[in-house]
C-alpha positions, 0 to 999 in steps of 0.5 A, spaced: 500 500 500 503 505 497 504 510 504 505 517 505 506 519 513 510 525 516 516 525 519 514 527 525 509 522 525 510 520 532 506 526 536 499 526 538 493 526 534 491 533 535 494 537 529 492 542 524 495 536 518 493 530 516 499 526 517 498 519 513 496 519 507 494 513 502 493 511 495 488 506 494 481 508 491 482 510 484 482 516 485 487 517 489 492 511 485 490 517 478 492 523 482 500 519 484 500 518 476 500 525 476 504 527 482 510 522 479 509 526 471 510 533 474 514 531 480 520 532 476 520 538 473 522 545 477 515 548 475 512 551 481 506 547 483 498 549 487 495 543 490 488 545 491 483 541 497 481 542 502 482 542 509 486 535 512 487 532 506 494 531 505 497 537 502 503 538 506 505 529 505 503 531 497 508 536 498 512 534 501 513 527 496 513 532 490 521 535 493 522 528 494 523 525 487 524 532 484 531 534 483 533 538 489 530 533 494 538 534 497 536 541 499 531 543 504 524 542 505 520 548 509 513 548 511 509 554 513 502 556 514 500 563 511 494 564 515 498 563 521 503 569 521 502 574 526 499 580 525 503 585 520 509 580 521 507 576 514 513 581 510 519 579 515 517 572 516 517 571 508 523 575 506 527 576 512 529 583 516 535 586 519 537 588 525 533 595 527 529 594 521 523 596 525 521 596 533 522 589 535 528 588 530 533 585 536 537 581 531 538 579 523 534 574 521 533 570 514 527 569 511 523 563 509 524 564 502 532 565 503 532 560 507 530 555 502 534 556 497 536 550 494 530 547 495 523 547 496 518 551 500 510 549 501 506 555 502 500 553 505 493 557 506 496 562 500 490 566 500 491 569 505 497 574 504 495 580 502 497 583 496 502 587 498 506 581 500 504 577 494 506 583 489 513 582 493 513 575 493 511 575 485 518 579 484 522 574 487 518 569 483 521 573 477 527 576 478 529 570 484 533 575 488 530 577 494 532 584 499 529 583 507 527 589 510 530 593 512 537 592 507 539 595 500 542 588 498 539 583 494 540 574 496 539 570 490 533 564 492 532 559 488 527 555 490 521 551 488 515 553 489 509 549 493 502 552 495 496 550 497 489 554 499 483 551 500 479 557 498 479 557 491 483 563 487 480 564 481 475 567 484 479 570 490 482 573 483 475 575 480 473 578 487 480 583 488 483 579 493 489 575 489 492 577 484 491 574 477 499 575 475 500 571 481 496 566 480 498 564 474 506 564 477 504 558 481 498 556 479 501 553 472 501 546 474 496 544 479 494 538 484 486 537 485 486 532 492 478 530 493 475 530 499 476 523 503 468 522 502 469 522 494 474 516 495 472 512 499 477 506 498 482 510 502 478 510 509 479 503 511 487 503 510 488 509 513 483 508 519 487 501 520 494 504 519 492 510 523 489 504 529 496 500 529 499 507 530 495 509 536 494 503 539 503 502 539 503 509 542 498 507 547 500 501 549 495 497 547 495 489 545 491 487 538 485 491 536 481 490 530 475 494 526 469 490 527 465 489 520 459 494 522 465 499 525 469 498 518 462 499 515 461 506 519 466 509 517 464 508 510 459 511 511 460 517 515 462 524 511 468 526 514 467 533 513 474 535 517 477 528 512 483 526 514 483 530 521 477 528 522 479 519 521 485 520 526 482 523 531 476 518 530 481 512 531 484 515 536 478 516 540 476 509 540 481 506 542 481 509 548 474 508 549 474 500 546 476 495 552 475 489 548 479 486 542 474 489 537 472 497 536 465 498 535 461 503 531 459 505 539 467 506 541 467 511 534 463 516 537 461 519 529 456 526 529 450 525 524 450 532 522 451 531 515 450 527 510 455 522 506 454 525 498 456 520 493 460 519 486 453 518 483 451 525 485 445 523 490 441 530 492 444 531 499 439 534 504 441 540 503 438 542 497 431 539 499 431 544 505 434 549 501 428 549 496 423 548 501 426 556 503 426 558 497 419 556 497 418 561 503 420 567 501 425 569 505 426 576 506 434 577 505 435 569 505 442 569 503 443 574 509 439 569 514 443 562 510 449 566 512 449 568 518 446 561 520 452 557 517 456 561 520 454 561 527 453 555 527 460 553 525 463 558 530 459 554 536 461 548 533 469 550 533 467 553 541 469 560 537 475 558 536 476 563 529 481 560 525 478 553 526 471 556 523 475 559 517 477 552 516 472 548 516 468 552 512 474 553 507 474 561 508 479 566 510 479 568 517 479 575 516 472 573 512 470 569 518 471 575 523 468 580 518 462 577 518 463 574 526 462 582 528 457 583 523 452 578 526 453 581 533 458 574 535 464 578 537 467 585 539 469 589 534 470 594 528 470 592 521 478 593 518 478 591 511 486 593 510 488 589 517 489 581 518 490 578 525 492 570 524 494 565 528 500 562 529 504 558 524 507 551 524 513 551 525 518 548 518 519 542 517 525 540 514 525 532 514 521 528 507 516 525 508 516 516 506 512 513 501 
């Protein structure tokens, strides 16, 4: 079974990033025949997908059969860069370069020269930062703030966003130029629910790993708990996988784990490759047919606050189940009375970022 794992794959569960993936539905053996084409080259690379699908091992497997996989692998989350911080974080700063600038420091693009370095959540740079990353883009030399010289970087480009660019494009929000920088060569990862051959692999790798850890002897999934996962819609994909298996077997006290030691919420519905209408559709139509004054306005301020309360209004993990920039999030949040504030269209305020990981993922 061919396997793709983070290298620092013994930590805990609770993560930002899927750390397995697997190539076993049809699906997913197609997008290995693609990521082993383009893999070679030294073009730039957008993997598109959404949230806990595996982009970063994606990434990660790219630099390895390409040719700089001597050089450094470096991963960091856009969304997570502290406020006004994304510039020097990116290209570096020097000493007394601005309040705070207590020392010299290279940024992540000077950092991976020679290698490849994965942006992730790229939809959430502003544009000042992507015209400036443009330019090194095109002229592969780079200047940290507060410095007249230029560094060389050569670096391979990987991004991924789970919103979808073009349209960030058409609404203003990314420029087009950019895009067409990065987005030459693309990946699409489907949801876990759209290739349902991958669940019980990685629910069973994800079982040996959990119960080694815990210290457990053998455990297996039941037929009516393999089934469960079958049929459940995983709406947070490979995150949401782990943390099940884990879950359950901390719950489980015999040799099999049943559909009750899984614990799965119902709130949605499995959607399926032959294009089943969810129920969704059918409660939206029913609203239609009431004529709901602002209806968009009131769907949106339901989805969103529901999603807030779901993710115990934690900001960032709401903007990344429902696949929207935070800074959109916390827009409509004050908006809709949820949270404190005034609307500052031109400031961001992510969270923090994970740290580069600089080991290769295995297959």
């Amino acid at each position: 079974m061919p396997l793709l794992t983070l290298p620092d794959a013994s930590t805990l569960a609770l993560s930002v990033r899927a750390k397995a993936l697997v190539f076993e539905d049809p699906e997913s053996v197609a997008l290995l025949e693609r990521i082993r084409e383009l893999a070679t080259g030294d073009a730039n690379v957008l993997i598109n997908g959404e949230t806990g699908t595996g982009k970063e091992l994606i990434a990660r497997y790219v630099h390895e059969l390409s040719a700089r996989r001597e050089g450094p692998f470096l991963a960091v989350n856009c969304a997570g860069f502290a406020e006004g911080l994304a510039d020097s974080e990116l290209f570096g700063h020097e000493k007394g370069a601005f309040p705070g600038a207590t020392a010299a420091k290279a940024g992540w693009l000077e950092a991976a020269h020679g290698g490849t370095l994965f942006l992730d959540e790229v939809g959430d740079l502003s544009p000042a930062v992507q015209r400036k990353l443009l330019h090194v883009l095109e002229a592969r030399e780079s200047s940290r703030i507060g410095s007249q010289e230029t560094t060389p970087v050569l670096v391979r480009l990987i991004v991924a966003s789970n919103l979808n660019l073009e349209i960030a494009v058409a609404a203003g929000h990314f420029l087009a130029e950019l895009l067409e920088k990065i987005g030459r060569v693309t990946l699409t990862v489907a949801p876990l629910r759209e290739r349902p051959g991958d669940i019980l692999p990685l629910a069973r790798h994800f079982l040996e790993v959990h119960r080694e850890r815990l210290g457990l002897g053998p455990k297996a999934l039941s037929h009516e708990a393999a089934q469960r996962l079958l049929e459940h819609a995983w709406p947070s994909n490979i995150l949401e996988l782990e943390n099940a298996v884990h879950h359950a077997l901390l719950l489980c006290h015999g040799p099999s784990i049943t559909p009750g030691d899984l614990r799965l919420t119902t709130v949605a519905p499995k959607l399926t490759r032959n294009n089943d209408q969810p129920s969704l559709e059918s409660v939206l139509l029913e609203l239609f047919n009431e004529n709901v004054p602002n209806l968009f306005e009131h769907i949106e301020r339901v989805v969103m606050r529901t999603a807030f309360q779901h993710c115990a209004r934690n900001q960032l993990q709401t903007a990344r189940l429902l696949g929207i920039s935070r800074n959109v999030v916390r827009a409509r949040l004050i908006q809709f009375g949820e949270i404190p504030g005034v609307l500052r269209p031109s400031r961001t305020k992510p969270a923090e970022a994970y740290p580069p990981s600089e080991a290769a993922a295995r297959i």
